[in-house]
C-alpha angles and dihedrals in degrees: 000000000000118000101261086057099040130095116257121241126232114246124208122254096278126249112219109231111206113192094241093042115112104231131142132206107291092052098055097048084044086108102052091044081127103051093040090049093053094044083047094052100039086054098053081046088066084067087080092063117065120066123299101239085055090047089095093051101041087045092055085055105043103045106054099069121162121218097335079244095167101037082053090058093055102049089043096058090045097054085049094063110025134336128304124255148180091267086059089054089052089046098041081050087054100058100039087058098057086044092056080041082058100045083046103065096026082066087053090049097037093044078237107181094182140045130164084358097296129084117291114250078247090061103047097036105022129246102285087056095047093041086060103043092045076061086050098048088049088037086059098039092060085050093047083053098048100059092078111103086234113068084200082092098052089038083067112038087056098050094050089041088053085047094046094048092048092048079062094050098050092039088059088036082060094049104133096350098138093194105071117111126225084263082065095056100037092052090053089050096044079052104040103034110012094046093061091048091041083048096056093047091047091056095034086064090031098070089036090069088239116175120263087255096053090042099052087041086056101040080053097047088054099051087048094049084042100054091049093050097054089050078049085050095041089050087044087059095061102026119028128072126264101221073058105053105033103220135068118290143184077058098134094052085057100048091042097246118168103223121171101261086065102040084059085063096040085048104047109016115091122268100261086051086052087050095049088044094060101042085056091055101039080062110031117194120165087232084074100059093090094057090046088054094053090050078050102050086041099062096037081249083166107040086051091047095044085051094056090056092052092060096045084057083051098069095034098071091031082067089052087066093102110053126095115266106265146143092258090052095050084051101052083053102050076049085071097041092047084058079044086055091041092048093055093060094060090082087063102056 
C-alpha cells in the first residue's frame, strides 16, 4: 500500500538529543522502539518464505542484525517529514536485506570467520552457500520491492543495489593498486556504503509524502553520514579490538585494500617508508601489523583520518538545516554526534 492509504505507527514518547549530551545507541533509537521492533519482526518473517530446506541458512542472516542503523534512518527521516507507517517498516525491510545480501558476500570475499560476535554464514556453511544465498537474499528484496503498486520503489532499490554491487567490484579491482587517489576511494564509499544510507532517508521522506527540496536534503545528509561511517569503518579495521567489535579485523591488510589510514601514509611518508608500505601489504602476513601501525601512528594516519570524518559529519547536519525542528531531526543529528563519539575512541583502542 502506498503511505496516504497505511496505518501509522505509534512512536514512543521522544528523547530530546542535544549535540554536547552524553547519550549511546539505544538512547537515541528509544523513540523508534516500535518501528525497529516491527522491522525487526516482519524480517525474521521472511524467513517463512524461502524453501524449507534454506530456512536454516536465510534465518542465520536475518536474524542477527546490529543497530537497525538503516531502518533507523528510515523511520527517522520519516518521522522528520511526516508520520511513520506501515509502507516505512517494508521499506525499511527491503534495504536491510540487501545490506545482510552484501555482508554476506563481503565475509566470503574478505575470509571473513566472524561477524556481530558470532561465525560468518561463510564459516559455518562454507562460501558457495553463502555466495547463493547472499543472490537469494538481493533476488527477495527486489520482490519485496515490487509489490508496491508504484514501481518508483523498486526503481530505486534496484539502482542503489546495482550501485552498491559495482562499488564492490571497483573497490576489489583497486586492491593493491598503489596509484588511486583519495577521489578513488571516496567514490567507492559514496557507492558501497553512502548509496544504501542515502537510499533509507530517500525513501523515509519518500512515503511521507516530504517536498523535492527535504528529500534530496535527506538523501544528501545520508550519503554524507554514510561516507563518514565506512572511513570510520575503515579506521575501526586497523585500529580498533576485536572482542570489541565483534567481527574479524585486520581484513583489508590482508586483501590489500587502500583504506585511508594507509593513503595518508602512501601520500606524506618518504619514498623508502612508501616502499616498505607496499611490500607489507603485497605479502601480507599478520607479523607484520605492528610495523604497519607504527607507519600508521608516525604519520597521524589516524588524526588525519578522524579529521576527514568530522568534516563529513559537518556537512551532514549542515544539510539538516532545513528541516523543521522535530524529535526525529534532533534525532538524525545526535546520529552524527553518536559516529563523532565513536570516532573519538578510536584513539583508545
Amino acid at each position: 500500500m502506498l503511505a496516504a492509504e497505511s496505518k501509522v505507527l505509534p512512536l514512543a514518547q521522544p528523547v530530546a538529543v542535544l549535540p554536547d549530551t552524553p547519550c549511546d545507541w539505544k538512547h537515541l533509537v528509544q523513540p523508534l522502539e516500535p518501528f525497529l521492533q516491527a522491522v525487526a519482526q516482519r524480517l525474521a518473517d521472511q524467513v517463512q518464505t524461502f524453501d524449507a530446506d534454506l530456512a536454516c541458512y536465510a534465518e542465520y542472516a536475518l536474524t542477527n542484525q546490529g543497530k537497525q542503523l538503516r531502518p533507523a534512518l528510515v523511520g527517522l527521516s520519516a518521522g522528520a517529514t511526516g508520520q511513520i507507517n506501515d509502507d516505512h517498516v517494508t521499506v525499511a525491510v527491503i534495504i536491510e536485506m540487501v545490506h545482510l545480501a552484501t555482508l554476506v558476500h563481503d565475509d566470503v570475499m574478505d575470509e571473513a570467520t566472524k561477524r556481530r560476535g558470532r561465525p560468518t554464514l561463510a564459516a559455518n556453511w562454507g562460501n558457495e552457500i553463502s555466495v547463493l544465498l547472499g543472490d537469494c537474499l538481493f533476488a527477495h528484496a527486489l520482490e519485496l520491492a515490487a509489490s508496491f503498486p508504484t514501481p518508483d520503489i523498486c526503481r530505486a532499490v534496484a539502482s542503489a543495489t546495482n550501485t552498491v554491487c559495482s562499488g564492490e567490484i571497483l573497490q576489489t579491482q583497486q586492491r593493491c593498486n598503489f596509484q588511486i587517489a583519495r577521489s578513488d576511494y571516496f567514490k567507492v564509499l559514496a557507492m558501497k556504503t553512502g548509496e544504501l544510507f542515502a537510499l533509507s532517508c530517500d525513501m523515509g521522506a519518500y512515503l511521507s509524502h516530504a517536498s523535492e527540496a527535504h528529500r534530496t536534503a535527506l538523501r544528501k545528509f545520508g550519503l554524507a553520514l554514510g561516507t563518514a561511517y565506512q572511513v570510520y569503518d575503515d579506521c575501526l579495521d586497523l585500529f580498533g579490538r576485536e572482542e570489541t567489535a565483534g567481527k574479524s579485523l585486520g581484513t583489508d591488510l590482508a586483501k590489500g585494500k587502500l583504506t585511508l589510514p594507509l593513503l595518508v601514509v602512501l601520500e606524506s611518508a618518504p619514498s623508502a617508508v612508501q616502499e616498505k608500505l607496499k611490500a607489507f601489504i603485497r605479502e601480507w602476513r599478520p607479523l607484520y601489523f605492528p610495523q604497519v601501525l607504527s607507519m600508521l601512528k608516525r604519520f597521524s594516519a589516524l588524526g588525519v583520518s578522524q579529521e576527514v570524518i568530522r568534516g563529513c559529519l559537518r556537512d551532514a547536519r549542515l544539510l539538516l538545516a532545513c528541516l523543521p525542528e522535530s524529535p526525529s531531526r534532533t534525532a538524525l543529528l545526535g546520529l552524527s554526534e553518536f559516529l563523532g563519539r565513536q570516532t573519538e575512541s578510536l584513539g583508545d583502542a
